[in-house]
C-alpha positions as CSV (number, residue, x, y, z in Angstrom):
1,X,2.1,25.3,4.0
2,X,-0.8,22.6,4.5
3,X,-2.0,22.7,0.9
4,X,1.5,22.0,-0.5
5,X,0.7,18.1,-0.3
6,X,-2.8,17.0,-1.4
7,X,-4.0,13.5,-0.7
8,X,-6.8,12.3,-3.3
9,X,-8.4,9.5,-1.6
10,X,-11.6,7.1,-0.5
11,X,-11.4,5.7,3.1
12,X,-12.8,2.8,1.4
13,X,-9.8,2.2,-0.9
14,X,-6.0,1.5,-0.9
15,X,-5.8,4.9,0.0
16,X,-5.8,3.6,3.5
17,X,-1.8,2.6,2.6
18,X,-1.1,6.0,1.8
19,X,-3.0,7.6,4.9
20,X,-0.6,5.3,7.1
21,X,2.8,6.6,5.2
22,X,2.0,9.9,5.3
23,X,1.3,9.8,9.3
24,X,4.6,7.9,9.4
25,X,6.4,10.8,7.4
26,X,4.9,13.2,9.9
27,X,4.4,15.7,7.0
28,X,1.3,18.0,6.9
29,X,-1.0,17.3,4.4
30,X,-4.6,18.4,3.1
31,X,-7.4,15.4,2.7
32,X,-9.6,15.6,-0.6
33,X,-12.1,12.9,-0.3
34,X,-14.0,11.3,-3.4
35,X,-17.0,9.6,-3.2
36,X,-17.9,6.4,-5.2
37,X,-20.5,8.3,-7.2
38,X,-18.8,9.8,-10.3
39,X,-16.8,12.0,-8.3
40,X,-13.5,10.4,-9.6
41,X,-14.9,10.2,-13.2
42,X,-15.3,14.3,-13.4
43,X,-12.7,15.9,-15.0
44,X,-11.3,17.7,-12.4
45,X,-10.0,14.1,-10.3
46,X,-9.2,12.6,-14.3
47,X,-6.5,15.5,-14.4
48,X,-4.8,14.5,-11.4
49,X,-5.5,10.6,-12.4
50,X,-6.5,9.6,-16.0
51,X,-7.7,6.3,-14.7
52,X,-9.8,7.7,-12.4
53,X,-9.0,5.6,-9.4
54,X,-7.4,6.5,-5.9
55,X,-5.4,7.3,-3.9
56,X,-3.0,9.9,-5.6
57,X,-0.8,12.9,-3.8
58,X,0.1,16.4,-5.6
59,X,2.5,18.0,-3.7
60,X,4.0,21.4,-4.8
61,X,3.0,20.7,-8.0
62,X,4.1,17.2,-8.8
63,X,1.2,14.4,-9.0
64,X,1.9,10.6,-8.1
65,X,-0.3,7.9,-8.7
66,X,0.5,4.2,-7.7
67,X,0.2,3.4,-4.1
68,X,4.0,1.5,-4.0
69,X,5.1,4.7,-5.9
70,X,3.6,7.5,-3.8
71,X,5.3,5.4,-0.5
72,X,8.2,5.5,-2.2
73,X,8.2,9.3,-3.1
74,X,6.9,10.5,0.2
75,X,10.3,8.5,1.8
76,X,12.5,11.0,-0.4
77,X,10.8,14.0,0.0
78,X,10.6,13.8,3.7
79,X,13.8,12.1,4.4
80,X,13.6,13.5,8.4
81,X,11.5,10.5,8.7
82,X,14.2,7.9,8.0
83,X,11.5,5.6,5.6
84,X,13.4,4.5,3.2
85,X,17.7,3.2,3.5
86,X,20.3,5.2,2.0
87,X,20.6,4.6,-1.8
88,X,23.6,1.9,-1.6
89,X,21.1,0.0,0.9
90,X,18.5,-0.3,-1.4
91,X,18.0,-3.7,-2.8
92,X,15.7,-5.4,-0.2
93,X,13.9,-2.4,-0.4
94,X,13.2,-2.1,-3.9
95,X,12.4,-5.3,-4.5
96,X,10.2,-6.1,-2.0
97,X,8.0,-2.7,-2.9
98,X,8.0,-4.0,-6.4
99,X,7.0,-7.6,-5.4
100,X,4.0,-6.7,-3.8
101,X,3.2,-4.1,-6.2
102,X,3.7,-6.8,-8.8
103,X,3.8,-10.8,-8.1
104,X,1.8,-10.5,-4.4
105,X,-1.1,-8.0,-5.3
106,X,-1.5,-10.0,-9.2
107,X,-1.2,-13.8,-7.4
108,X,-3.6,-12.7,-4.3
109,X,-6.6,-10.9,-6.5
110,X,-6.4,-13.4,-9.7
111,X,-6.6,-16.4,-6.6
112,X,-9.9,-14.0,-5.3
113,X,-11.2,-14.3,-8.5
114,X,-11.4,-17.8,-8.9
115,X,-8.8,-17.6,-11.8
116,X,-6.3,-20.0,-11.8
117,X,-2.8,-19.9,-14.0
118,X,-2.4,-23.6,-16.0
119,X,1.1,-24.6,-15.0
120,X,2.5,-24.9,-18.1
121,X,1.6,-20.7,-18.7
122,X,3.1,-20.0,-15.5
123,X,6.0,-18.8,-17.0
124,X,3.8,-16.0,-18.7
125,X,2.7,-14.4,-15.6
126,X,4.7,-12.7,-13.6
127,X,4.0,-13.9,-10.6
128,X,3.9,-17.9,-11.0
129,X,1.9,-19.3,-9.2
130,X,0.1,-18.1,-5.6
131,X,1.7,-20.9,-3.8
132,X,5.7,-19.8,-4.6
133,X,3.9,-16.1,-3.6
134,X,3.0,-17.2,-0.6
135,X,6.3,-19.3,0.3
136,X,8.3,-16.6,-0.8
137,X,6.3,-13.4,1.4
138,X,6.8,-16.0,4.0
139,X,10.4,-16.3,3.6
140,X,10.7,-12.0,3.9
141,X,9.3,-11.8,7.0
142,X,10.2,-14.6,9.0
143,X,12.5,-12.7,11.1
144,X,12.7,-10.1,13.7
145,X,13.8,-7.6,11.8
146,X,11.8,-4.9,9.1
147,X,11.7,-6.3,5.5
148,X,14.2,-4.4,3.7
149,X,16.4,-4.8,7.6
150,X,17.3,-4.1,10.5
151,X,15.3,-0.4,10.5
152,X,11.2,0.1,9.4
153,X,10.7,1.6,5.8
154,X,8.3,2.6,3.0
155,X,8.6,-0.9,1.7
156,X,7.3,-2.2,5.6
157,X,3.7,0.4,5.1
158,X,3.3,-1.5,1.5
159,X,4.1,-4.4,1.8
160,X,2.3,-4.8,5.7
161,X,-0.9,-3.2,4.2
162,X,-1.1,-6.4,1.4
163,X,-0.8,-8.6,4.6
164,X,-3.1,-7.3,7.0
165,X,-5.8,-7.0,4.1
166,X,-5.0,-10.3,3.2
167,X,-5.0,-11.6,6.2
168,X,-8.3,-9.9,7.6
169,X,-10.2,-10.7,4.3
170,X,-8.9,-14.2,4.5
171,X,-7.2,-14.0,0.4
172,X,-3.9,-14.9,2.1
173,X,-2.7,-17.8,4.5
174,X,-2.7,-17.3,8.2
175,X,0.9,-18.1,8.4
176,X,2.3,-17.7,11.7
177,X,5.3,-15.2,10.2
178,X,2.6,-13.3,8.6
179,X,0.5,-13.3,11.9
180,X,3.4,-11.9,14.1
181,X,4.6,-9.6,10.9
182,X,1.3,-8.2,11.1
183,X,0.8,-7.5,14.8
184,X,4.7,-5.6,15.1
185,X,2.8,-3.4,12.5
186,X,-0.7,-2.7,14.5
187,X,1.2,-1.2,17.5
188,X,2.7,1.6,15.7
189,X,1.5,4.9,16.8
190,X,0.9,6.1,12.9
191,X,-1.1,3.3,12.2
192,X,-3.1,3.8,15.1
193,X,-3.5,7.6,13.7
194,X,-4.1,6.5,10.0
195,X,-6.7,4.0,11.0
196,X,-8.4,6.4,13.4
197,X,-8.6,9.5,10.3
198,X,-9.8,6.6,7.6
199,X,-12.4,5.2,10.3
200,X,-13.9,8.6,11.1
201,X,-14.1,9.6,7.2
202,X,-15.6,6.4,6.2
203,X,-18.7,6.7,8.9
204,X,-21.8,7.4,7.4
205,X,-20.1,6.4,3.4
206,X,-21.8,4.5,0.9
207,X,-19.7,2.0,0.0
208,X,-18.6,1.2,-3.7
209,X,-20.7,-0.2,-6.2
210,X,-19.9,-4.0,-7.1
């Protein structure tokens, strides 16, 4: 049934990762859109997500929040789709995921806010300092292949979403391996749907309050 998976999102949000994963898993799925105006606040949403943020998935009955997460959940419960590599093959996968959940999105939206880590603290932050970030992203997809391989995953939607945002909104380096990374990922067909759904929804939106 449709209404087994629900999808809790804004199309002005990093819901737009979880739109594209779910059109790669090919799994039906119902849309509940919030609006920026207290909507994810009510009580209702705060059930599903205590900090009232989106996106977020319930699907028959279990809730994920956590965009890295709910890619990684929808690649085992819909395994037909072949995101994610068997569990022996894991270790690229996994810790790319993690590293832009962790070191890439912290380094890239501390740098946007004009905060800057002292190098002798770096050791107490996670992620360093943006520079070894950068160098290191670079390094994962410098090849031809997917980032966790030979085959597209999960950890491809997650981590090419943090590069075409970066990219586009300039917070990252236009590195010629993020530049062709980038464009392998705009000519896939459930992209090209995702986009097309979050476009349509956000038409006529206000967008958030800064």
């Amino acid at each position: 049934m449709k209404n087994e998976l629900v999808f809790y999102t804004n199309p002005m949000s990093r819901g737009r990762i979880v739109r594209w994963m779910l059109e790669e898993a090919g799994c039906a799925y119902e849309t509940e859109i919030l609006a920026y105006d207290g909507a994810m606040q009510q009580p209702a949403y705060r059930a599903i997500n205590p900090m009232g943020k989106v996106p977020a998935i319930r699907h028959r009955g279990v809730v994920v929040t956590e965009c890295a997460a709910i890619c990684a959940y929808l690649a085992d419960a819909f395994p037909e789709a072949g995101l994610a590599p068997p569990p022996s093959e894991r270790g690229a996968y996994y810790r790319w995921l993690f590293f832009a959940a962790g070191p890439l999105e912290s380094a890239v939206v501390n740098r946007s806010l004009g905060l800057k880590t002292p190098p002798d603290k770096e050791s107490m932050v996670g992620w360093g300092n943006f520079e070894r970030v950068m160098d290191t992203l670079e390094q994962a997809v410098a090849g031809d292949g997917w980032i966790a391989g030979e085959r597209f995953s999960a950890a491809d939607v997650y981590v090419g979403a943090h590069i075409g945002w970066g990219l586009h909104f300039r917070t990252i380096e236009k590195r010629p391996a993020f530049e062709r990374y980038h464009a392998r990922l705009t000519d896939r067909e459930a992209r090209k749907r995702a986009q097309a759904l979050d476009d349509a929804a956000a038409a006529g939106m206000q967008p958030p309050q800064t």
